[in-house]
Steps between C-alpha positions, in 0.01 A plus 500: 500500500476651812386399800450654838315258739638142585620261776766320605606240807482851661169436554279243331630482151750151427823684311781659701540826338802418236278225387213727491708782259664187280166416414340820385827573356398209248188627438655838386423733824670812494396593888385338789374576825524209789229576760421313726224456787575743763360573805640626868695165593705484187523824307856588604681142432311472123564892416859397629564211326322572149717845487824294583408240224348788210846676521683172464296410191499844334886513501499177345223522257537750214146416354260501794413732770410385827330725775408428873210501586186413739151394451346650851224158537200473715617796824179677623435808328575708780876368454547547161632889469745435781655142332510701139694758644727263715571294184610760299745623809664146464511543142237317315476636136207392425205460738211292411163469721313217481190605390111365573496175264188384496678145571661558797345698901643782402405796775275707340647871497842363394449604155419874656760502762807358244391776205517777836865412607560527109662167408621416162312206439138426612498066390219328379216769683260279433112731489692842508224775515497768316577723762845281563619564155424896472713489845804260321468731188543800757784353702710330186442131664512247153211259517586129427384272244648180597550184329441312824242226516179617717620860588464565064089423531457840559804632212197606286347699799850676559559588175169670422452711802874566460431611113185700568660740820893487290672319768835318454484138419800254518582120415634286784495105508511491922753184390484262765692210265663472182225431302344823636741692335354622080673651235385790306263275283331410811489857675315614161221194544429575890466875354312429208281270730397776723396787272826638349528607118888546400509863591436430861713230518796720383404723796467240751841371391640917505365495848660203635842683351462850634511271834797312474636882325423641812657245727810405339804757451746317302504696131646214358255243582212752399621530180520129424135483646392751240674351204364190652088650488498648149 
């Protein structure tokens, strides 16, 4: 199981991060990505403190990797290419927008201007149009079907357009608590649920790992994360 979207006291989840890991350790993770809400006032103390506490944890775990990150969360979308870059400057691995969820005022054009400054992540985008997902396709941003309650009403949505125009899908619970958190037995229902046949859902789950691939450079722990996946 991977999973690159979720929340700690950071921001609004209830786990400090150790908790956080323990916990999907248990349910078998292999990586995980703590990102939490971001915006101008607080980007540099949770980039800060989420690096100091994923280096801790990855020297002392041997079966989980854990990656900082940020989930950039409701900035105008005139602000968005400047806090992207400035969060991977402080050393975010992985940065997550928080896309137009169709349960939440989301600024329209936040879908557009997050897929422009090229993040990794677009969460739960909610009515993407087509035109969004040509432009994520073009600019290798990985379109989120999420386990989370009221941003996954439009999973089905996601997945099609994303199927039709052959952009990148991944699996994220957005894990605010610790029932949040699903094993791989409950990634494969929220990806059955929203239009996936077992094919795709090996490629969502080869997506999700060319991420953390790309992020991480410790051989070893790569290694155990494939051995881990087959």
């Amino acid at each position: 199981m991977i999973d690159l979207h979720t929340h700690t006291i950071f921001s609004d989840g209830d786990l400090i991060p150790s908790e956080l890991v323990q916990r999907a350790r248990k349910k078998g993770y292999e990586a995980i990505a703590i990102t939490d809400h971001v915006d101008d006032s607080n980007i540099e103390f949770v980039i800060k403190s989420i690096k100091k506490v994923c280096a801790v944890l990855n020297k002392a775990h041997k079966d989980i990797i854990c990656l900082p990150g940020v989930e950039i969360t409701h900035i105008p979308p005139v602000l968005v290419k400047g806090l992207v870059t400035k969060a991977r400057k402080l050393g975010a691995k992985v940065v997550v927008f928080h896309g137009e969820t169709v349960v939440e005022p989301v600024e329209p054009g936040s879908n557009m201007a997050a897929i422009m400054a090229g993040v990794d992540i677009l969460a739960h985008p909610g009515k993407i149009t087509e035109e969004e997902v040509a432009l994520a396709k073009k600019k290798g941003v990985c379109l989120e079907i999420t386990a989370r309650c009221g941003h996954n009403f439009t999973n089905k949505h996601v997945a099609n357009l994303a199927k039709k125009i052959g952009a990148k899908l991944v699996f994220d619970t957005d894990t605010h608590e610790p029932e949040d958190l699903v094993d791989d037995t409950g990634r494969e229902k929220i990806l059955k649920a929203a239009g996936l046949n077992s094919d795709e859902i090996k490629e969502v789950i080869f997506n999700s790992k060319q991420i953390v691939k790309s992020k991480y450079k410790n051989v070893a722990m790569l290694k155990s994360l494939e051995v881990a996946s087959k």
